[in-house]
N, C-alpha and C positions, 0 to 999 in steps of 0.2 A: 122685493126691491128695498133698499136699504135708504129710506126719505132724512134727509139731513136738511130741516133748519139753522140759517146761517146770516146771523144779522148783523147790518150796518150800520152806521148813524153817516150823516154828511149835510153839509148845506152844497148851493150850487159852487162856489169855490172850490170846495172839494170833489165835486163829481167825476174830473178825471182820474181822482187816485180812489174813490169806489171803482171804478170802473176797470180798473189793474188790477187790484187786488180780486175782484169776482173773476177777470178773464185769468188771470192766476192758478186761482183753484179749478176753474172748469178744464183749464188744459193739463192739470194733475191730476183730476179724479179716475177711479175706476170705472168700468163701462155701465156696472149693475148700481151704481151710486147715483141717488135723486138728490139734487141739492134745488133746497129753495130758498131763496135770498131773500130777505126781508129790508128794502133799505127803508130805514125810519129819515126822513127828509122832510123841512119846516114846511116848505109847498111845493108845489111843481115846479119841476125843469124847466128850462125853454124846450119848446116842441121836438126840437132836434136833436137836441142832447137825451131826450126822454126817448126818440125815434133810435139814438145810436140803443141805448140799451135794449132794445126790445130786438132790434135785430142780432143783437148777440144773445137774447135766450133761442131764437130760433134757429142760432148755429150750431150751437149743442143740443145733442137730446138728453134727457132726463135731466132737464134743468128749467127752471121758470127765477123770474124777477120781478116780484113786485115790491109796490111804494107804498108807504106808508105816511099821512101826511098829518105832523106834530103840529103845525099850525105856528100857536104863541107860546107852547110848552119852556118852561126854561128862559124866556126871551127875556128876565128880568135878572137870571142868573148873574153873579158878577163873576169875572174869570179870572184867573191867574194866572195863568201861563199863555206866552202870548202866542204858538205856533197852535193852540188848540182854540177850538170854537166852542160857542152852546151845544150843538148836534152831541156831545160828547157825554153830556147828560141824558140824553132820549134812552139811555139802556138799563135804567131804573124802569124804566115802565116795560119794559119787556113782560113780565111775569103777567100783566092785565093787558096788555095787547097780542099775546099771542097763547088766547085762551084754549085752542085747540092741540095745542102739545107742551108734552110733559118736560122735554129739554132743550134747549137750543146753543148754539155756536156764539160767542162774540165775538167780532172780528174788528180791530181798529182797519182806518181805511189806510194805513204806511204798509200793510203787512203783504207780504209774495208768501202765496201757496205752494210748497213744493210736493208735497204728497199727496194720498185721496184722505179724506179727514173722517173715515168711517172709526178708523182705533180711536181716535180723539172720542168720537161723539158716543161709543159703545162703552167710554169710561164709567164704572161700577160707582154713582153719586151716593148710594144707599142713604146715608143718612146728612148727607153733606149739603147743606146750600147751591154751595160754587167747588168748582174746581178752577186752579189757577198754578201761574208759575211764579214762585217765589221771584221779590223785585231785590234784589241785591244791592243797589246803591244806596236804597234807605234802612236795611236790616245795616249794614255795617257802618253809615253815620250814625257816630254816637252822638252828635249834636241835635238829630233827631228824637231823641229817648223821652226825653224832659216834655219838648212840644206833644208829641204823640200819646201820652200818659196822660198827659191835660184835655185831651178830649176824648180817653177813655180806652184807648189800646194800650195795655200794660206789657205785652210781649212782644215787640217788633220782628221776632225772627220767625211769624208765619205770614209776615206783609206778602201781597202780590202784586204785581203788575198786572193791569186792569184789560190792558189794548187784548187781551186774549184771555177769551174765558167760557166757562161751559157750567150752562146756569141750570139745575136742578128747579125748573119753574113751578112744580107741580109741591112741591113743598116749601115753597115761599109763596105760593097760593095756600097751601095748609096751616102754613102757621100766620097768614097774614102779616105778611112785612110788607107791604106794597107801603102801608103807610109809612112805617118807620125810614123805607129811603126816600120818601118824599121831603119827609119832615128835616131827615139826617142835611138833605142837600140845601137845606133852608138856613145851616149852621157856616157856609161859604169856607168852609177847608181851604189849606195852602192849596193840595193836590182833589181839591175838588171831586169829583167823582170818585174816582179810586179811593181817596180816602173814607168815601158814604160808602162805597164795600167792603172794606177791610173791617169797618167800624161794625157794619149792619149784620155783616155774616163771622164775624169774631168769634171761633173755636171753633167753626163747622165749614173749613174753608181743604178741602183735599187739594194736598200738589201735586203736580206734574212735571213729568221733565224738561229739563230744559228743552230737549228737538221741539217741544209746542211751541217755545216764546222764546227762538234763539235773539237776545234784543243786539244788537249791531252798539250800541252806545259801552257793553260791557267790554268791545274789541281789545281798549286800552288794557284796563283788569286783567284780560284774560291774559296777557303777556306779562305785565307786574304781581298782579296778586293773584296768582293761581291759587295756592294752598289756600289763601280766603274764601275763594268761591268755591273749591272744590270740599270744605266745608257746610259750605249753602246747599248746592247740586248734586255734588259727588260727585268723584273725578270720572266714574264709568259715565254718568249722564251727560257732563262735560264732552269727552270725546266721541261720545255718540251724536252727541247735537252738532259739534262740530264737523264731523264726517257725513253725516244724514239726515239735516234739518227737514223738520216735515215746515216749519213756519218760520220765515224771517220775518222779523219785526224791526223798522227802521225807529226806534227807540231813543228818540235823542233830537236838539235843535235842529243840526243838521241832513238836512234827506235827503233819497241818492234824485230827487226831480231838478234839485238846486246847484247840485256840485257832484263831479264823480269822484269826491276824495272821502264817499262814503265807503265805512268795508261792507264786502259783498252788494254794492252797487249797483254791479253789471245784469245780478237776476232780476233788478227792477230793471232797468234798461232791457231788458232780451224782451222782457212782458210789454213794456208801455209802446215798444216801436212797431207792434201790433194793433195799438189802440187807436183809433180812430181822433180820442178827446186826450192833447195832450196839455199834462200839468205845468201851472205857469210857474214860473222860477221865483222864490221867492227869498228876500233879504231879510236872513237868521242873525241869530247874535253875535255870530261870526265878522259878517258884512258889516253890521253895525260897526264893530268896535275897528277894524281896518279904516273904516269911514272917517272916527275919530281922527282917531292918530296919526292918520297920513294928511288932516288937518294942520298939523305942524307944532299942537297947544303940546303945552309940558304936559303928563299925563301921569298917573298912579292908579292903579288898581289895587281896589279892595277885596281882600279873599286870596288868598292862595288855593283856591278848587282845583280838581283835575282838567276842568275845561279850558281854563285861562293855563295851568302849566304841557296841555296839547299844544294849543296854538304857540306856545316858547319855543316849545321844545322842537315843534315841525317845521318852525325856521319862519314861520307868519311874522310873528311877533316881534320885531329883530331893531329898532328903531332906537336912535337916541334919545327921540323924545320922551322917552316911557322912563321915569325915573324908578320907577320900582315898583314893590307892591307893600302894602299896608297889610295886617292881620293880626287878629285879638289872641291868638294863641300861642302865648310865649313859645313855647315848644316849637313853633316855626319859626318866630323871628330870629334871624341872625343865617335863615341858611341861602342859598341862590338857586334861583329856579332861571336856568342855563345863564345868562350874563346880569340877572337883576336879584337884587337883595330884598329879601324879606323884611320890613322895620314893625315896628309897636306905630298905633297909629300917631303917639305924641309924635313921631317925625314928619307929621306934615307940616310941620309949623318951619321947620329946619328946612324940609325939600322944597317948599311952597310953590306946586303945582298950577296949572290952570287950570285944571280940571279934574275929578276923581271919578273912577266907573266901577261900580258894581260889575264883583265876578263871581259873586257869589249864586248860584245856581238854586241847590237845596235849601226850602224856607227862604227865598227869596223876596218874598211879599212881607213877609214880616220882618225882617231883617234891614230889605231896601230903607224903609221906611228912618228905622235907626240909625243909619248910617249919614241917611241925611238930615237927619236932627243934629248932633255930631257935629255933623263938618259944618254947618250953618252957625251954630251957635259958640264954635271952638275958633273956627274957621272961616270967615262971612266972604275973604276975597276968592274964594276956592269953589266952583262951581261943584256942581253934584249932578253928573249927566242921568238925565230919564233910566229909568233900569226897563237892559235890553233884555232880557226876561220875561217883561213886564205885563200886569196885568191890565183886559182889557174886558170889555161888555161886547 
């Protein structure tokens, strides 16, 4: 029998989207495939919630679910991103918590299992740390390059997305790293954890194809910048993940628990309307900024990102009172992202808004920060709304 280790992180807010994502895989797997879950969680469930999971390992056979309990692990972490938690750190310690096997599965809890994940877990680590899928939106921001080199990654183009990964634990037992991502995540990264992997396993990181980490946030890309990614991927791995994803990855602010206008949505939805514990709806950056603006205040955005030119362009974004957007890169200024102009930020003085919002997404923690320095001291009648991005404890 074919025993597959398969770990989790979550606090209790999360525990209905562990709980999708494991009934996911258990209704893809093959009949001879043992998976055992590992959820690393700060402390117990409430009774019921802990009672839903146990009757779903004994719906399935050749499958078990136990908990793991972090305690105060992380609890002083500071975060960055506001739709992720502490739990998100617990998978550094993987290698000294799960001393009785040599590899195991990481699973973010967004992600829908559509295959059995035995080709996954039987990948050849030989000398590799980690295996992962290359993360595309920060291998191709160049405004990445300069931050990432300053904390010691000089090649951006073997970065991975973190939410999915297959950990070689028996050689990061050999060569003792356990310390070194303790230590790394003590250094509070934009992208936090992922970043202590990318940094900790840096030239012994094997890829995989896309079908492992199809992420749902590339949907946009995949229709404008193909030739870019099919550079990263390779156009064969592209329309294999396309056509035969073994793993969805809901990869982005928006998730399909909150809104069905996520792509491929509907495979979370077919799973979760199974579930017993359903996920509460929660208000992304999206909501936030709708929130704004239909406030009535004059408004500007900062950042021409692809996130803020989705919502223009999907027809969200449509309001007179959005006077435009601001950005530091000549090269955009002067073009129209569907009815609003790109300016130099000197036109805020001209436009003079009630308000400015960060739309900047990538290196958002460090950038937020400047922006409103900036408009404070340029600009003192012009608010600086909280960035919805933003980091939290």
């Amino acid at each position: 029998m074919n025993i597959i280790p398969v770990v989790l992180a979550a606090d209790e807010n999360y525990a209905p989207q562990m709980y999708v994502t494991i009934l996911s895989a258990l209704k893809s797997k093959n009949k001879n495939t043992f998976y055992e879950f590992i959820c690393l969680v700060p402390d117990r469930f409430p009774a019921d919630i802990e009672g839903e999971f146990e009757k779903l390992q004994n719906k399935f056979s050749n499958a078990k679910i136990k908990f793991i309990f972090m305690n105060n692990d992380f609890k002083e972490q500071e975060m960055h991103i506001s739709h992720i938690s502490t739990p998100t750190y617990y998978r550094l310690k993987m290698p000294e918590l799960l001393l009785e096997y040599k590899k195991a599965i990481y699973l973010d809890v967004d992600i829908i299992v559509l295959q059995d994940l035995s080709g996954l877990f039987n990948t050849d680590l030989d000398n590799f740390y980690i295996a992962g899928v290359k993360a595309a939106a920060y291998i191709l921001n160049e405004n990445n390059r300069e931050h990432y080199k300053s904390i010691g990654i000089e090649d951006m183009s073997g970065y991975i997305n973190a939410g999915m990964t297959l950990w070689n634990l028996e050689k990061i037992r050999e060569d003792n790293l356990e310390p070194k991502l303790i230590e790394l995540a003590g250094k509070n990264f934009s992208s936090m954890d992922q970043d202590v992997i990318n940094l900790a396993f840096c030239g012994k990181i094997k890829f995989l194809d896309f079908k492992y980490n199809l992420m749902t946030k590339y949907y946009k890309r995949i229709l404008k910048e193909r030739e870019n990614l099919d550079k990263i991927y390779g156009k064969k791995e592209i329309d294999e993940a396309l056509l035969s994803p073994v793993i969805i990855h809901y990869a982005d602010y928006i998730k399909p628990w909150s809104t069905e206008e996520v792509w491929l949505q509907e495979y979370w939805r077919e799973t979760e309307k199974d579930s017993p514990l359903k996920c509460k709806i929660q208000i992304g950056p999206q909501g936030k900024i709708l929130q704004e603006i239909n406030a009535g205040k004059k408004v500007i955005f900062w950042g021409a990102s692809l996130f803020l030119e989705d919502l223009i362009l999907s027809g969200k974004i449509n309001q007179d009172n959005v006077l435009g957007i601001v950005d530091k890169n000549e090269a955009r200024q002067g073009e129209k992202i569907g009815k609003y102009k790109v300016y130099s930020p000197e036109a805020i003085g001209v436009l003079k808004p009630d308000v400015i919002i960060s739309s900047i997404i990538n290196n958002n923690t460090r950038i937020y920060p400047q922006i409103k320095t900036y408009v404070e001291e340029n600009y003192p009648k012009t608010e600086v709304l909280p960035d919805i991005f933003g980091r939290r404890k």
